[in-house]
PDB file as gemmi writes it, atoms N, CA and C in Angstrom:
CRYST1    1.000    1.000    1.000  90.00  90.00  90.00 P 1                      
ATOM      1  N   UNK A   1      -5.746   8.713  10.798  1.00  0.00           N  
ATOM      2  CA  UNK A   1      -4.906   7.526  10.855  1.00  0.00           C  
ATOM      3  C   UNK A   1      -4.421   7.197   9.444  1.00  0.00           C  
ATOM      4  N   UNK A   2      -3.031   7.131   9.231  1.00  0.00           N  
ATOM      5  CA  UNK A   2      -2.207   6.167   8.385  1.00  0.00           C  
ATOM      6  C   UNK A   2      -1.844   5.102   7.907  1.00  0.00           C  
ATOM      7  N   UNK A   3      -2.041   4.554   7.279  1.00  0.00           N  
ATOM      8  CA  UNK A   3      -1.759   2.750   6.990  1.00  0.00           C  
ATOM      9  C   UNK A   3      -0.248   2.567   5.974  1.00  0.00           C  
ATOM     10  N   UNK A   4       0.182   1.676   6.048  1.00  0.00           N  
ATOM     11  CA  UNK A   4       1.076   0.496   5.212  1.00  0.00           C  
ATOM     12  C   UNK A   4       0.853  -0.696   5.165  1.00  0.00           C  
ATOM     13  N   UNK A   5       0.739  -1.109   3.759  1.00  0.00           N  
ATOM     14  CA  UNK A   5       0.325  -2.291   3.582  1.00  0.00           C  
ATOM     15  C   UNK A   5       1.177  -3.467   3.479  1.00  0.00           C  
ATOM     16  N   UNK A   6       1.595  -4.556   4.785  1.00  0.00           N  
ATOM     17  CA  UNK A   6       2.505  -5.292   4.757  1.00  0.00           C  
ATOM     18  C   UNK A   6       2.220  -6.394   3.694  1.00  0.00           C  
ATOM     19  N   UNK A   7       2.076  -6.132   2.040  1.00  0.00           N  
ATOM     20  CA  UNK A   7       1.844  -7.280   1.547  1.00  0.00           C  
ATOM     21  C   UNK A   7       3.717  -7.495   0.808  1.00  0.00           C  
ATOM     22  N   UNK A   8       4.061  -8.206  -0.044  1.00  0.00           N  
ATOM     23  CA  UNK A   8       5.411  -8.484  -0.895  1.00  0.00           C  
ATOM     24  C   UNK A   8       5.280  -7.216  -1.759  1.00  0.00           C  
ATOM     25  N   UNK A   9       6.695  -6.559  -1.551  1.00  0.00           N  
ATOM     26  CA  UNK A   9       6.931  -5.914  -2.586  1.00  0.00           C  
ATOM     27  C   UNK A   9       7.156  -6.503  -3.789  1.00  0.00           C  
ATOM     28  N   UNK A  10       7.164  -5.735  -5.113  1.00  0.00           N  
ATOM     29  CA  UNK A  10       7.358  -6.410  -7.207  1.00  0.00           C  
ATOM     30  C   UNK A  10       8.613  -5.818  -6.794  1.00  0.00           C  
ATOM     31  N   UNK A  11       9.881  -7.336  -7.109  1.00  0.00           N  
ATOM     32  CA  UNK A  11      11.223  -6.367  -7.344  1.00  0.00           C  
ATOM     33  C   UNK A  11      11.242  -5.574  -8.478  1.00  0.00           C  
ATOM     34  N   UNK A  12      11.679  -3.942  -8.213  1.00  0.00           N  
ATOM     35  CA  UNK A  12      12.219  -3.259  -8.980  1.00  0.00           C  
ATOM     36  C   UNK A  12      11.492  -2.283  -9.752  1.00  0.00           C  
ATOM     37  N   UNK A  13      10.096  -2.504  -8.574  1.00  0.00           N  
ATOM     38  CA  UNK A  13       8.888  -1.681  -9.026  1.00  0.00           C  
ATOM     39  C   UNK A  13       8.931  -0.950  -7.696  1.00  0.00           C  
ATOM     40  N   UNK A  14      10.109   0.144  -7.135  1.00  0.00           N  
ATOM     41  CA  UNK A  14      10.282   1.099  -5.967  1.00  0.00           C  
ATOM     42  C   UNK A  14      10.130   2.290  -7.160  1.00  0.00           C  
ATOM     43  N   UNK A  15       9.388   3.666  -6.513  1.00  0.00           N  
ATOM     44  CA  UNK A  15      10.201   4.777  -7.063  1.00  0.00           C  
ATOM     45  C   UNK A  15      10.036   5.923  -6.643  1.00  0.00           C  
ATOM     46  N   UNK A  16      10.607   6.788  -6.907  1.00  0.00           N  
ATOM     47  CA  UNK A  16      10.928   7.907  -6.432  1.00  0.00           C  
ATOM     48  C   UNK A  16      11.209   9.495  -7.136  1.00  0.00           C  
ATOM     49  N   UNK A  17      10.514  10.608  -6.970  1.00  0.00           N  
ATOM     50  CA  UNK A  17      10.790  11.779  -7.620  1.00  0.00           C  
ATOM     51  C   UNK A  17      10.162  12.956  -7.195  1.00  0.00           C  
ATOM     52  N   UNK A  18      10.618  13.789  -7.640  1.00  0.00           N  
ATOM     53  CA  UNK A  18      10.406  15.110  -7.103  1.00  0.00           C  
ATOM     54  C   UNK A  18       9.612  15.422  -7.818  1.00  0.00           C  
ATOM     55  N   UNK A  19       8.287  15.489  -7.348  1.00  0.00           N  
ATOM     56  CA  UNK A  19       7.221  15.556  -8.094  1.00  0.00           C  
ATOM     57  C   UNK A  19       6.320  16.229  -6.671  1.00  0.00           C  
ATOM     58  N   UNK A  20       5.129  16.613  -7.428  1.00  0.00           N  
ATOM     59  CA  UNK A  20       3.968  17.039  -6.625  1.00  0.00           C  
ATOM     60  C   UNK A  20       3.178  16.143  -5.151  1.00  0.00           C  
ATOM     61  N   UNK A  21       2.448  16.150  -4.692  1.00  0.00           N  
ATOM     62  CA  UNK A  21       1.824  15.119  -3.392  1.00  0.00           C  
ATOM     63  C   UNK A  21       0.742  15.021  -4.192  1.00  0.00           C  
ATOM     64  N   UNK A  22       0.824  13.704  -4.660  1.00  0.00           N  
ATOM     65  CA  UNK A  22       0.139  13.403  -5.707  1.00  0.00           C  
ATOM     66  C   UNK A  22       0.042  11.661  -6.246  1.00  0.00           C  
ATOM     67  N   UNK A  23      -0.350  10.481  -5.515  1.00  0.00           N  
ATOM     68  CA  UNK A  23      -0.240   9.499  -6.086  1.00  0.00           C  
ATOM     69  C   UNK A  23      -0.571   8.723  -7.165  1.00  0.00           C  
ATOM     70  N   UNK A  24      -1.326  10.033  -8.201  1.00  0.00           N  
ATOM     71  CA  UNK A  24      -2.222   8.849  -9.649  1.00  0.00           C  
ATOM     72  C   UNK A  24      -1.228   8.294 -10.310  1.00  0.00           C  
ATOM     73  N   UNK A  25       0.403   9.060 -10.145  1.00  0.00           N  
ATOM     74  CA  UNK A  25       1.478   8.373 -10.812  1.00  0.00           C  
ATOM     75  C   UNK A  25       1.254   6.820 -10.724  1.00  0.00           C  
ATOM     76  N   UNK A  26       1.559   6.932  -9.295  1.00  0.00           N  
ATOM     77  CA  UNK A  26       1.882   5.306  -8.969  1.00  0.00           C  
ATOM     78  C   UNK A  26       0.903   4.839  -9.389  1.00  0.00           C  
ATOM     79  N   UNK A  27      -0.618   5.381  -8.873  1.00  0.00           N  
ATOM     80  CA  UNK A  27      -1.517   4.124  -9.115  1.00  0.00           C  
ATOM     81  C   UNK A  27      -1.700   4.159 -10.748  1.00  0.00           C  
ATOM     82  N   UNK A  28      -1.544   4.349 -11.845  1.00  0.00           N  
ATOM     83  CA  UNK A  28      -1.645   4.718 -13.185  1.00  0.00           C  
ATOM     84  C   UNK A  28      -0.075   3.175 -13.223  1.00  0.00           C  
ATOM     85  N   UNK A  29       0.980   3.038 -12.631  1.00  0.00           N  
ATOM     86  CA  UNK A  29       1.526   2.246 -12.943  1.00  0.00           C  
ATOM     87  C   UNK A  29       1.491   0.724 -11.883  1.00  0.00           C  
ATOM     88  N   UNK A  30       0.494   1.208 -11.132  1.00  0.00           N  
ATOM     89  CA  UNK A  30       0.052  -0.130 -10.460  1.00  0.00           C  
ATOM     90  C   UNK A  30      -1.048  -1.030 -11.557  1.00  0.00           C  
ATOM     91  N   UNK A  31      -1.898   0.198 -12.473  1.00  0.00           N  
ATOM     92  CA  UNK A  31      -2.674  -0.404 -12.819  1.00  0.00           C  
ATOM     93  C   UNK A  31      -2.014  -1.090 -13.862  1.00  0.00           C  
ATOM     94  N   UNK A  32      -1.342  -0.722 -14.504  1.00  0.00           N  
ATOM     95  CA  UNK A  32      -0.503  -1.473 -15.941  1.00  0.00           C  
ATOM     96  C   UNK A  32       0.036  -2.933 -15.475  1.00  0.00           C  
ATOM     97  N   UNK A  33      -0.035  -3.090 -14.582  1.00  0.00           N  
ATOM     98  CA  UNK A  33       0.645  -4.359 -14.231  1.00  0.00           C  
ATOM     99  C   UNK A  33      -0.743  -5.334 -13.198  1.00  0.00           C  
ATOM    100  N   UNK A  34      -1.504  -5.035 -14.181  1.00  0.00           N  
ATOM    101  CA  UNK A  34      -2.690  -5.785 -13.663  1.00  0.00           C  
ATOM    102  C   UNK A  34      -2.765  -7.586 -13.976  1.00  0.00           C  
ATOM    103  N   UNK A  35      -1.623  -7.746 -14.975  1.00  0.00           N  
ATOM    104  CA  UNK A  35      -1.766  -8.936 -14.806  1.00  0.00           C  
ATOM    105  C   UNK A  35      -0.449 -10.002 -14.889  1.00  0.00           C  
ATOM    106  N   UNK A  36      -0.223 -10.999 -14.155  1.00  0.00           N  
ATOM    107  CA  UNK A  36       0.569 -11.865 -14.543  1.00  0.00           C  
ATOM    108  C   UNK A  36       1.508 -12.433 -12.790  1.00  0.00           C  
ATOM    109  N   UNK A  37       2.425 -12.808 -13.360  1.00  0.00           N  
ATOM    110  CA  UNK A  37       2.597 -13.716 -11.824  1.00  0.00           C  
ATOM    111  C   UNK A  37       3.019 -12.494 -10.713  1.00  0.00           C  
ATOM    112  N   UNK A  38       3.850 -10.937 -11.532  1.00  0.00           N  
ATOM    113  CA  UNK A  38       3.733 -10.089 -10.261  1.00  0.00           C  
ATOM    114  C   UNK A  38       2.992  -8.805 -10.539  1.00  0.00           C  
ATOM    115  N   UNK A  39       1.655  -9.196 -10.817  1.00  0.00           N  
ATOM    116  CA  UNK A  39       0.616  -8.203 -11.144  1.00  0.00           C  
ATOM    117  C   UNK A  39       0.823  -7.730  -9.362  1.00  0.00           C  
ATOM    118  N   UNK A  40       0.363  -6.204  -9.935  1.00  0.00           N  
ATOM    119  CA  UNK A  40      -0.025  -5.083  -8.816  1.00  0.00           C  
ATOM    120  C   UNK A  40      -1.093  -4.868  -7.982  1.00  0.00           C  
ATOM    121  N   UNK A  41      -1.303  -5.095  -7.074  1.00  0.00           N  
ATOM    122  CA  UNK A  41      -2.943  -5.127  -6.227  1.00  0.00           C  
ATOM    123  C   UNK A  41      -3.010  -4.153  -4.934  1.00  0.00           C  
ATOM    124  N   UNK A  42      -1.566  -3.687  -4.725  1.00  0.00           N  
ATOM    125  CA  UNK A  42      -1.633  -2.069  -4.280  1.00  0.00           C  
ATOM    126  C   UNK A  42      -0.217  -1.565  -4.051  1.00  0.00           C  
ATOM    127  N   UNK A  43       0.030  -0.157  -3.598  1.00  0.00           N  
ATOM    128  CA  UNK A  43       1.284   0.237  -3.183  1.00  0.00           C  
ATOM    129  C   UNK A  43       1.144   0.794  -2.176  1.00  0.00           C  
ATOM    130  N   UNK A  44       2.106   1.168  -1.321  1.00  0.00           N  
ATOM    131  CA  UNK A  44       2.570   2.149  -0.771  1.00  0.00           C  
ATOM    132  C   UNK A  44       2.909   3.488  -0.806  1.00  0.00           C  
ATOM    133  N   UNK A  45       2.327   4.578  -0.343  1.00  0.00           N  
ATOM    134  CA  UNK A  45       3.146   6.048  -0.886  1.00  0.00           C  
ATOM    135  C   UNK A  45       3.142   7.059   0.035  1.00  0.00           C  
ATOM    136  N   UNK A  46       4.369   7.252  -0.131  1.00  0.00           N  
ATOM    137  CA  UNK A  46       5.103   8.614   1.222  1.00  0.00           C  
ATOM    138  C   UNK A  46       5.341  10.110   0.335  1.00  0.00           C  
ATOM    139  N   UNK A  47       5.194  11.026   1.315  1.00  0.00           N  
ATOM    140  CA  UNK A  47       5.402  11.989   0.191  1.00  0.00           C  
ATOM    141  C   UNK A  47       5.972  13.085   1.656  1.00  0.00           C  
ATOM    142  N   UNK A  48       7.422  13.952   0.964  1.00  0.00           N  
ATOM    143  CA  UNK A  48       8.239  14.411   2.298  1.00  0.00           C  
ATOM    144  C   UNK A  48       8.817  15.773   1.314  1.00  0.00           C  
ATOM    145  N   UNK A  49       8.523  16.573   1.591  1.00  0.00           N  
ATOM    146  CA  UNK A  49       9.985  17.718   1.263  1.00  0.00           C  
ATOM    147  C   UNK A  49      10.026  17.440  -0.466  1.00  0.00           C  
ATOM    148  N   UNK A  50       8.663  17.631  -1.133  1.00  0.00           N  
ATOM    149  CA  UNK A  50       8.965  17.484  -2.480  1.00  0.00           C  
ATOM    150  C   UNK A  50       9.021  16.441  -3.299  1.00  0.00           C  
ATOM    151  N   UNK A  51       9.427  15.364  -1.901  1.00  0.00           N  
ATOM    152  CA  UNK A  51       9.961  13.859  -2.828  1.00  0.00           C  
ATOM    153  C   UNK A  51       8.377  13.098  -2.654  1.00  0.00           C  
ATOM    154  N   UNK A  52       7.986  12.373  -3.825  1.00  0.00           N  
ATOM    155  CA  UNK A  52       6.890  11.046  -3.427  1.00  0.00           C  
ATOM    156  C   UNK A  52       7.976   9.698  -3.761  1.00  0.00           C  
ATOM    157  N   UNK A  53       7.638   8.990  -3.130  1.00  0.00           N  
ATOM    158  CA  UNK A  53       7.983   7.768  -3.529  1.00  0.00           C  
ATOM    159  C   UNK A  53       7.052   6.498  -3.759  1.00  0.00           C  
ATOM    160  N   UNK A  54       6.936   5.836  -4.310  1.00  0.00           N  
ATOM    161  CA  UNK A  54       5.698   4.701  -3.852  1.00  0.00           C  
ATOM    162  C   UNK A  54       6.378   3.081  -4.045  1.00  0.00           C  
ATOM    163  N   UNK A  55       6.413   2.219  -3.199  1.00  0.00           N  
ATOM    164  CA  UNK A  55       6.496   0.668  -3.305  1.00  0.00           C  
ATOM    165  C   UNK A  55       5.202   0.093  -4.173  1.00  0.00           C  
ATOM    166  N   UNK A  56       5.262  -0.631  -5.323  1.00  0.00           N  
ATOM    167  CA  UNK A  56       4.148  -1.078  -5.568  1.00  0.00           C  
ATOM    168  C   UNK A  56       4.355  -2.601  -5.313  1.00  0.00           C  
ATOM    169  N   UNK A  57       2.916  -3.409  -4.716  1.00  0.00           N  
ATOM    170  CA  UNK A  57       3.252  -4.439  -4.324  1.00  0.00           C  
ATOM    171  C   UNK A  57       1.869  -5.626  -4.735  1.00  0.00           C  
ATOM    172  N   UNK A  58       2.695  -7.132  -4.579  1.00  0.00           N  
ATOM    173  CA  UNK A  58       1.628  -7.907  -5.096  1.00  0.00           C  
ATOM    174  C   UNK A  58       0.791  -8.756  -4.195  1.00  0.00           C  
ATOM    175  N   UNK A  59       0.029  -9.606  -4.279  1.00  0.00           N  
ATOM    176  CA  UNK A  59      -0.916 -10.437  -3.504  1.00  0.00           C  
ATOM    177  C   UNK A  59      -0.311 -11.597  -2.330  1.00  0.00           C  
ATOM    178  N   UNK A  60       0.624 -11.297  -2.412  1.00  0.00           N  
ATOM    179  CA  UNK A  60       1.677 -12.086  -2.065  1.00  0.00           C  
ATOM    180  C   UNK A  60       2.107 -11.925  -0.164  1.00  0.00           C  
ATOM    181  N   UNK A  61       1.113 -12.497   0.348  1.00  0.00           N  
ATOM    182  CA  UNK A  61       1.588 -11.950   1.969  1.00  0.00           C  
ATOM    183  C   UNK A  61       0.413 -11.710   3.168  1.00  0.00           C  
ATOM    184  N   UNK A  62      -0.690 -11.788   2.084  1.00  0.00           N  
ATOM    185  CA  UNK A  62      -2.337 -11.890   2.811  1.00  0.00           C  
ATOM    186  C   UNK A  62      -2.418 -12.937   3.990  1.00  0.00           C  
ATOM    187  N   UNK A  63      -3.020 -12.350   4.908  1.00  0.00           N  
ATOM    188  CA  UNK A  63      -2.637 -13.017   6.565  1.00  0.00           C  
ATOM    189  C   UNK A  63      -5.152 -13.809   5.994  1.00  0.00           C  
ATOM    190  N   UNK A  64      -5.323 -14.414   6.953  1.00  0.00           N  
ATOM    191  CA  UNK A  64      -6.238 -14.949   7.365  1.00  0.00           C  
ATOM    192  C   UNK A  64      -6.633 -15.235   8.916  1.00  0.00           C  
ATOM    193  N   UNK A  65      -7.086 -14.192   9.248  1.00  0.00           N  
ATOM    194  CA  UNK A  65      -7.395 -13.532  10.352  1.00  0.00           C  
ATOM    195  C   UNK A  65      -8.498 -14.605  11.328  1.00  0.00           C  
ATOM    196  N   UNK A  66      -9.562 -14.626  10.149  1.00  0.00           N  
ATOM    197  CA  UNK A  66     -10.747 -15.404  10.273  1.00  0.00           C  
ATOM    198  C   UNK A  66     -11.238 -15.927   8.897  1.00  0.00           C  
ATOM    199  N   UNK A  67     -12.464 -16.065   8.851  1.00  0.00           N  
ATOM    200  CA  UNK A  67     -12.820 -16.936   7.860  1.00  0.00           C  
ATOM    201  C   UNK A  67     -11.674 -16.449   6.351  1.00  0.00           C  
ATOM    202  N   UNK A  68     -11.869 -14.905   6.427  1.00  0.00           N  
ATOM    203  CA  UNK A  68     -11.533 -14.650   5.120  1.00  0.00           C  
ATOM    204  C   UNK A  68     -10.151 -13.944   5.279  1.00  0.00           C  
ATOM    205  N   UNK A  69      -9.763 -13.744   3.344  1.00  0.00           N  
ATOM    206  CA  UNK A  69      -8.500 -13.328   3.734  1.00  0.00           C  
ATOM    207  C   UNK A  69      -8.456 -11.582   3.781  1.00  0.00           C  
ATOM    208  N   UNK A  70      -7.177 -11.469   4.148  1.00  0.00           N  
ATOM    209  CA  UNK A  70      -7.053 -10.263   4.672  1.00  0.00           C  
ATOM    210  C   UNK A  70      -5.842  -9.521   4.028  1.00  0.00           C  
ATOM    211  N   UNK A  71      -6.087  -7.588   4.114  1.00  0.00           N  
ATOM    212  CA  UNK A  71      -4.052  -7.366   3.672  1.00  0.00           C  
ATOM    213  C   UNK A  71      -3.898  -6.970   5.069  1.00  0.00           C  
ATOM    214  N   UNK A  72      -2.630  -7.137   5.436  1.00  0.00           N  
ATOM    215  CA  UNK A  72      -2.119  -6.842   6.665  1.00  0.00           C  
ATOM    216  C   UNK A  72      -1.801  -5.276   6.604  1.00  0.00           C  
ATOM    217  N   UNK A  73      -2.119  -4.572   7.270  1.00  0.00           N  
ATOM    218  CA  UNK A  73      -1.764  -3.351   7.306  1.00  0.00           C  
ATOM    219  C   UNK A  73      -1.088  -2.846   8.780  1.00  0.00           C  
ATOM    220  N   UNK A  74      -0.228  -1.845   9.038  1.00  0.00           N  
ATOM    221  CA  UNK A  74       0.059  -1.138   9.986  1.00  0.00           C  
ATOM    222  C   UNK A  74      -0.093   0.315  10.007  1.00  0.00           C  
ATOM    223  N   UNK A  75      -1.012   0.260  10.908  1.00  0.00           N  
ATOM    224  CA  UNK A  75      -1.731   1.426  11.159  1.00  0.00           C  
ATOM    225  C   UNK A  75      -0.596   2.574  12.013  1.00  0.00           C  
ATOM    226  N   UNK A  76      -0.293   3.884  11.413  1.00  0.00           N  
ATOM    227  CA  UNK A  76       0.560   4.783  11.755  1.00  0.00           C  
ATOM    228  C   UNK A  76      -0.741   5.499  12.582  1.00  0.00           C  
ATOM    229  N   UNK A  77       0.090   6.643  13.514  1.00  0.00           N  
ATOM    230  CA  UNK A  77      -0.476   7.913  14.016  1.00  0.00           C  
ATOM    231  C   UNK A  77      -0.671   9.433  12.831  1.00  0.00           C  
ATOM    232  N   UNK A  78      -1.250   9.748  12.921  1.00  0.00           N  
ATOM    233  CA  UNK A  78      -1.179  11.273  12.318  1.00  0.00           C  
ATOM    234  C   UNK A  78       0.195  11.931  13.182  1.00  0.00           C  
ATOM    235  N   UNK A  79       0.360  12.092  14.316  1.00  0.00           N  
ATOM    236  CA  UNK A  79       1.578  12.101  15.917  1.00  0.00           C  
ATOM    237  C   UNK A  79       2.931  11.288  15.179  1.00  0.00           C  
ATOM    238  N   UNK A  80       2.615  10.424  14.531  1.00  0.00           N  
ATOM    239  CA  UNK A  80       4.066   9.553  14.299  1.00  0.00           C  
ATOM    240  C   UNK A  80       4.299   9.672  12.919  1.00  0.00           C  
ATOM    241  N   UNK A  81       3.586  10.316  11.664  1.00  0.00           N  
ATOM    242  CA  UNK A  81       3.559  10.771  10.391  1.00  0.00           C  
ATOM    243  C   UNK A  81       4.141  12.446  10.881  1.00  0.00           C  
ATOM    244  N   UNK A  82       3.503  13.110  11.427  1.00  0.00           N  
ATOM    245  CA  UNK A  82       4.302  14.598  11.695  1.00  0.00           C  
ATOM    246  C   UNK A  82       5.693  14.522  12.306  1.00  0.00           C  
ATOM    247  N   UNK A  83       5.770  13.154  12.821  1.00  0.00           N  
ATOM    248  CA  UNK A  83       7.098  13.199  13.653  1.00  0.00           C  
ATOM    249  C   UNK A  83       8.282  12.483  12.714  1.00  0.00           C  
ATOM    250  N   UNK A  84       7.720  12.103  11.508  1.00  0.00           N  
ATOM    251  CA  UNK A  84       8.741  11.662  10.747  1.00  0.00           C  
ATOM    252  C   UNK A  84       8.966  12.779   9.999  1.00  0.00           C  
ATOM    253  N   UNK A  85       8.333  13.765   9.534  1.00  0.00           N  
ATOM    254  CA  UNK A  85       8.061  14.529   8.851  1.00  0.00           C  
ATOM    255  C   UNK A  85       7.659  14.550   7.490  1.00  0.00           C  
ATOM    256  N   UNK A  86       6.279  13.475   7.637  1.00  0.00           N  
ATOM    257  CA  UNK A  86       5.801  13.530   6.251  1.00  0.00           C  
ATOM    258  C   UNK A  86       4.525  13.957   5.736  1.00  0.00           C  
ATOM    259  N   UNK A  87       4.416  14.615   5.052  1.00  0.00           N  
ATOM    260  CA  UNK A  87       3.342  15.135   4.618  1.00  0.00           C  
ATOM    261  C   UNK A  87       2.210  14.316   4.427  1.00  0.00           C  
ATOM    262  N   UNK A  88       2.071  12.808   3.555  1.00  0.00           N  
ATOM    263  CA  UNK A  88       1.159  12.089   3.341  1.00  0.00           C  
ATOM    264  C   UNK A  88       1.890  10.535   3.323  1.00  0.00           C  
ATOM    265  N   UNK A  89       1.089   9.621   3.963  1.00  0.00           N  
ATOM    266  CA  UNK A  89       1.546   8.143   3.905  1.00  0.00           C  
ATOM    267  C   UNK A  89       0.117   7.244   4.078  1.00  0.00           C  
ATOM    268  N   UNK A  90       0.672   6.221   3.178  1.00  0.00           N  
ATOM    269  CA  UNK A  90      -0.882   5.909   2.223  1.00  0.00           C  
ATOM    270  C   UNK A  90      -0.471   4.358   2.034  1.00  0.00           C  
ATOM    271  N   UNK A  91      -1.623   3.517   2.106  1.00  0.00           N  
ATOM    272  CA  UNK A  91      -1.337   2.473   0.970  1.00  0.00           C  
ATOM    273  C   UNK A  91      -2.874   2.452   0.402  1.00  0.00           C  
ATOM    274  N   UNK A  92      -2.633   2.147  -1.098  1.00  0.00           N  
ATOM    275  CA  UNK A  92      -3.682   2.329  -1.789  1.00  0.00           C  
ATOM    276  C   UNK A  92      -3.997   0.896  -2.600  1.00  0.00           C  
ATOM    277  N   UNK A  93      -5.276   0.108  -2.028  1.00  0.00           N  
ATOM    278  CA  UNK A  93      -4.982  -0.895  -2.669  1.00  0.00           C  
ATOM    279  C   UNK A  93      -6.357  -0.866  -4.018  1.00  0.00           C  
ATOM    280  N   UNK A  94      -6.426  -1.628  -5.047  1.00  0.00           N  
ATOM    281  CA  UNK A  94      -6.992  -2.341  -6.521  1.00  0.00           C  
ATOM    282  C   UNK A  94      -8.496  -2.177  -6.222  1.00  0.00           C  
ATOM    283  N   UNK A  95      -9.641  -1.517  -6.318  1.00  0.00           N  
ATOM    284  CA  UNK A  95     -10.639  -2.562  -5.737  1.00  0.00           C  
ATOM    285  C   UNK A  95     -11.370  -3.336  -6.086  1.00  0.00           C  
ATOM    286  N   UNK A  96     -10.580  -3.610  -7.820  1.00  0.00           N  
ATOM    287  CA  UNK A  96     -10.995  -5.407  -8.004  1.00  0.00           C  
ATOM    288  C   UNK A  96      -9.992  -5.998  -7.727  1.00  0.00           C  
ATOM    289  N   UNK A  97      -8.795  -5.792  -7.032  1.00  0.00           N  
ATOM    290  CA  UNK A  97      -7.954  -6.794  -5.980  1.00  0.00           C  
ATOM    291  C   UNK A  97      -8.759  -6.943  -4.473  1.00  0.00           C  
ATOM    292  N   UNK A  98      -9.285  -6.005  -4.109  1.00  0.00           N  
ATOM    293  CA  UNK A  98     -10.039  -6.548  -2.772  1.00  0.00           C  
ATOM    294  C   UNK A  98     -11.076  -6.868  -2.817  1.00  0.00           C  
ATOM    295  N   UNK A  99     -11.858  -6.926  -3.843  1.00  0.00           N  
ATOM    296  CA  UNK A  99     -13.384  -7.005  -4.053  1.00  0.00           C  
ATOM    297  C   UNK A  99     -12.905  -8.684  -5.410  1.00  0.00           C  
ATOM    298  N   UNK A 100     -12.133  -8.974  -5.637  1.00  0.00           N  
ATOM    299  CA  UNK A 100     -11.956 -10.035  -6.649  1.00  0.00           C  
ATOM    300  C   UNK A 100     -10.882 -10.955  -6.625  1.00  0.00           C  
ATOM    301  N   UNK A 101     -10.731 -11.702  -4.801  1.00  0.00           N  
ATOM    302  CA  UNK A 101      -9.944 -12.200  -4.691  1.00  0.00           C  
ATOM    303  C   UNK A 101     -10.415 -13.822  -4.978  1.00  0.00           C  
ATOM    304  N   UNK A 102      -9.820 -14.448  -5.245  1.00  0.00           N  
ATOM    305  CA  UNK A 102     -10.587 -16.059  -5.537  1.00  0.00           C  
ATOM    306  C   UNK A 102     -11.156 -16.813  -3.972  1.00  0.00           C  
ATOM    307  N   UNK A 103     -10.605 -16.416  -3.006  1.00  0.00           N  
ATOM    308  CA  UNK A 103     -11.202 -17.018  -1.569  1.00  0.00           C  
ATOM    309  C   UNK A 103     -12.446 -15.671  -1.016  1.00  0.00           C  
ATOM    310  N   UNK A 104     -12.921 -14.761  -2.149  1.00  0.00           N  
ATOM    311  CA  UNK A 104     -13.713 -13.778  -1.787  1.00  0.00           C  
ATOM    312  C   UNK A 104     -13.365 -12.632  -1.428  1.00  0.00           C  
ATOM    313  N   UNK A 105     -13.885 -11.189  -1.028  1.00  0.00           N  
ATOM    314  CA  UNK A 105     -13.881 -10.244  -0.813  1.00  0.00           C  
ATOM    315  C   UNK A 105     -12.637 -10.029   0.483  1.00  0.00           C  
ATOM    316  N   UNK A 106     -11.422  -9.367   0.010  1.00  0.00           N  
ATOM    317  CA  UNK A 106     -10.555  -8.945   1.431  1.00  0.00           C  
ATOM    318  C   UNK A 106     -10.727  -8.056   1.764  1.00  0.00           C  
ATOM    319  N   UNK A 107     -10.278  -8.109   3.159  1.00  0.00           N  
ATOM    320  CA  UNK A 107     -10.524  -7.231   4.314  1.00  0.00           C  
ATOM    321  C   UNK A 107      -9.378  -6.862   4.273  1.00  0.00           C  
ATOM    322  N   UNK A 108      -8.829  -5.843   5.631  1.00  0.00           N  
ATOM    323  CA  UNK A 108      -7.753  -5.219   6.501  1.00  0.00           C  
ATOM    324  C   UNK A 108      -7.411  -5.781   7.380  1.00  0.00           C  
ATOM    325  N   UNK A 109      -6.395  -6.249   7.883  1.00  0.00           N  
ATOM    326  CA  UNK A 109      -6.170  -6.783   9.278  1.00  0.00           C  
ATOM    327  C   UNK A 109      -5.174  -5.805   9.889  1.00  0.00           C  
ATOM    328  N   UNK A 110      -5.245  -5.240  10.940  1.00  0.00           N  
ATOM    329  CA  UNK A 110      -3.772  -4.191  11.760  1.00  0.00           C  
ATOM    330  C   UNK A 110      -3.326  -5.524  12.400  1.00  0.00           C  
ATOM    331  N   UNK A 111      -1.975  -5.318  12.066  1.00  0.00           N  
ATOM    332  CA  UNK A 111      -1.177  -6.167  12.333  1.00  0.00           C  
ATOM    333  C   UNK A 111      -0.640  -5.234  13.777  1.00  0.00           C  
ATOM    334  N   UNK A 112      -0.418  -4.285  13.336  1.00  0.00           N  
ATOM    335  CA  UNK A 112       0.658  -3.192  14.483  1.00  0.00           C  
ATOM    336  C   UNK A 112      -0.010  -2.018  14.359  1.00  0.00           C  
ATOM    337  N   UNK A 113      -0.012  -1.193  14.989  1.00  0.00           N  
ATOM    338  CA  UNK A 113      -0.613   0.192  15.336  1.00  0.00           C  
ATOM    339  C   UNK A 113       0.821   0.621  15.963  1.00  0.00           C  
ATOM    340  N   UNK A 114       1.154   1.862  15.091  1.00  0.00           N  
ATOM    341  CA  UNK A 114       2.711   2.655  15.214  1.00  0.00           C  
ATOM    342  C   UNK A 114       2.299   4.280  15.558  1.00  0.00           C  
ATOM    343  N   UNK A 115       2.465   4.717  17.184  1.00  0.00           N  
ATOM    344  CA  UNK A 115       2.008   6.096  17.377  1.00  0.00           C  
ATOM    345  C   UNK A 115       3.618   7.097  17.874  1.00  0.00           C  
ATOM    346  N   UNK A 116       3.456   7.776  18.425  1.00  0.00           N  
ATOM    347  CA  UNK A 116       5.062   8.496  18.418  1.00  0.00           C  
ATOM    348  C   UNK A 116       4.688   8.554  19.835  1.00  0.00           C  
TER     349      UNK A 116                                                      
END                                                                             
């Protein structure tokens, strides 16, 4: 199983290149932006035909399920990742963003489960 993490994308922190299937890029520039009003606490990353791309995104969008808070995620198929044709799809979140949130430790919530 696959995830995306429905939290706010950082405008203008999208990217994209023909590079290896390989995300330390992104997370190496998620981590640089560890602090300030659109610090990084995870991204997104697809990787297809050569290309990776990754959304990096901020705290900004956490659902509260139950007591505690949560990132919203949508859970893909392995069936609906082959059928897009992508090699790897990921969200990778901080884990002193989920382990060091000020209302305590976040969880996952599936918002949607996406199969083909």
């Amino acid at each position: 199983v696959h995830a995306v993490c429905g939290l706010e994308p950082i405008p203008g922190e999208a990217y994209a290149a023909m590079a290896a299937d390989e995300p330390a890029t992104c997370a190496d520039r998620c981590l640089s932006l560890s602090s300030g009003v659109q610090s990084c606490g995870a991204f997104n990353y697809q990787y297809k035909d050569g290309l990776a791309t990754c959304q990096l995104l901020t705290a900004e969008g956490l659902v509260q399920p139950e007591i505690s808070m949560a990132v919203p995620i949508f859970e893909v198929s392995s069936s609906k990742v082959t059928t897009m044709g992508l090699t790897s799809l990921a969200c990778y979140a901080k884990k002193g963003f989920m382990a060091g949130h000020k209302k305590g430790p976040l969880g996952v919530q599936v918002v949607r489960e996406v199969s083909a």
